[in-house]
N, C-alpha and C positions, 0 to 999 in steps of 0.2 A: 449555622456554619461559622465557624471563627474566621479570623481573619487572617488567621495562619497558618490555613491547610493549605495545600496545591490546589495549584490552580488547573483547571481545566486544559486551557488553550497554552500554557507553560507545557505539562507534561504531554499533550497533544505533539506539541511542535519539537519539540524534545525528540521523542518516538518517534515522531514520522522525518527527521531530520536524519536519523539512525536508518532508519526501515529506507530512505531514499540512499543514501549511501552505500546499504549492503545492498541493493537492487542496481543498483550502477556496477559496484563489484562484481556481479552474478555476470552482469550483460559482457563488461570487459573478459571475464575469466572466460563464458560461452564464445566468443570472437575469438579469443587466444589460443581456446583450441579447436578452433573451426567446429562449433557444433550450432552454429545459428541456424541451421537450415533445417533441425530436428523439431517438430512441433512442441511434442513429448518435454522438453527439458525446457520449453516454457511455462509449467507448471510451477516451478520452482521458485519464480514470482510470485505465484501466489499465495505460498507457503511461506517467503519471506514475509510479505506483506502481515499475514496471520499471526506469524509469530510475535510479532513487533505490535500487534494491532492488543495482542493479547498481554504483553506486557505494560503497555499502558494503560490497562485497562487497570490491573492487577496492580501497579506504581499508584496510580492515583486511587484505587481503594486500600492498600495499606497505607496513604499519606493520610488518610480520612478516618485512620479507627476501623478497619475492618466490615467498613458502611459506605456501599454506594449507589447512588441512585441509580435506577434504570437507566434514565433519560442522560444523566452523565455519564455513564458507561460508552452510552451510545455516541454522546459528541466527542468526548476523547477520543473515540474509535476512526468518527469520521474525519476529524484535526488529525491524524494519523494518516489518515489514508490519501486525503488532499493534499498535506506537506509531500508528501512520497510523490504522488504521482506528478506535481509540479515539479518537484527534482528531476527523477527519472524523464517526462516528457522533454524537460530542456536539455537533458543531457540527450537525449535521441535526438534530438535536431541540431543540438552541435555535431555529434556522432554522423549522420547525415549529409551536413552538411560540409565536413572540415575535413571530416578522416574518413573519406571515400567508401564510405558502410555499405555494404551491398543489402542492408535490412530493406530498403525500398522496392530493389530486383525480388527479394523473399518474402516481401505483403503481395508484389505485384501477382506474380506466379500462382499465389492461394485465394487472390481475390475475385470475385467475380466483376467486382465494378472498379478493376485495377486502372481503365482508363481515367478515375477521376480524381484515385487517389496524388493528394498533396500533402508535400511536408506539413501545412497547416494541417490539413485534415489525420495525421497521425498522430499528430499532438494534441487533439481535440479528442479524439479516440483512446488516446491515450489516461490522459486524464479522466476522462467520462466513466470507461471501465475501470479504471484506478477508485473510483471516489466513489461511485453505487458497489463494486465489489468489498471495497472497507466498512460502507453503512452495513452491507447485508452479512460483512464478516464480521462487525461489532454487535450486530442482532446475535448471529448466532452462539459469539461468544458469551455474552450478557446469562443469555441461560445458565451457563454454568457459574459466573460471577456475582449475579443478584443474590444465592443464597450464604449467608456468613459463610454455612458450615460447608455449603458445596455438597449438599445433598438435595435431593432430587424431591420437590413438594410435593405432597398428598394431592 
């Protein structure tokens, strides 16, 4: 590998710098127009997350000639997913904490063990499912990514 192709954790934190950003935008837009309490259009997280998860995948295999390793695929994906969710998570407990979010009344309601939930404990949650959901969204993006041609192997 030269020494002046992209770098992994550059285009990682890149992406997930991006991907944290439109996921704060998503949250603020759902608050502004009162749709927090819809489960449904929390989905749309996820799809941020993916989209972002998939262009850095796709950044750092065209910075590399059109070749990219598995295993790189996959750490780009997860530096994607961990930058995002430490965004997003801090900005939840600002949100939280500052600007009177009712998100805590709308875990409590759906939660069965709402008595124990803590601002810690959502930002712990927050990230956990942030960062396994990016590993296993750069697994399954990878499939399509490993082949140059993006056809599907014998």
């Amino acid at each position: 590998m030269a020494l002046n192709s992209p770098s992994l954790e550059k285009t990682g934190g890149w992406y997930g710098f991006l991907n944290g950003i439109f996921l704060i935008i998503y949250a603020v837009l759902l608050r502004l127009l009162n749709l927090v309490d819809i489960p449904l259009l929390r989905v749309g997280f996820i799809f941020i997350s993916l989209i972002f998860i998939c262009l850095a995948i796709s950044s750092l295999k065209q910075g590399r000639g059109g070749k990219i390793i598995y295993l790189s695929g996959l750490g780009v994906g997860a530096v994607t997913s961990i930058v995002a969710s430490i965004m997003f998570g801090i900005f939840t407990i600002l949100n939280i904490q500052f600007f009177n979010s009712r998100i805590m009344d709308v875990l409590r309601s759906e939660n069965i063990m709402a008595e124990h939930l803590t601002i810690s404990s959502v930002f712990m949650v927050i990230t956990m499912f942030g960062i396994v959901g990016g590993v296993i969204g750069s697994f399954i993006a990878m499939q399509y990514f490993k082949n140059p041609d993006h056809k599907v192997a014998d």
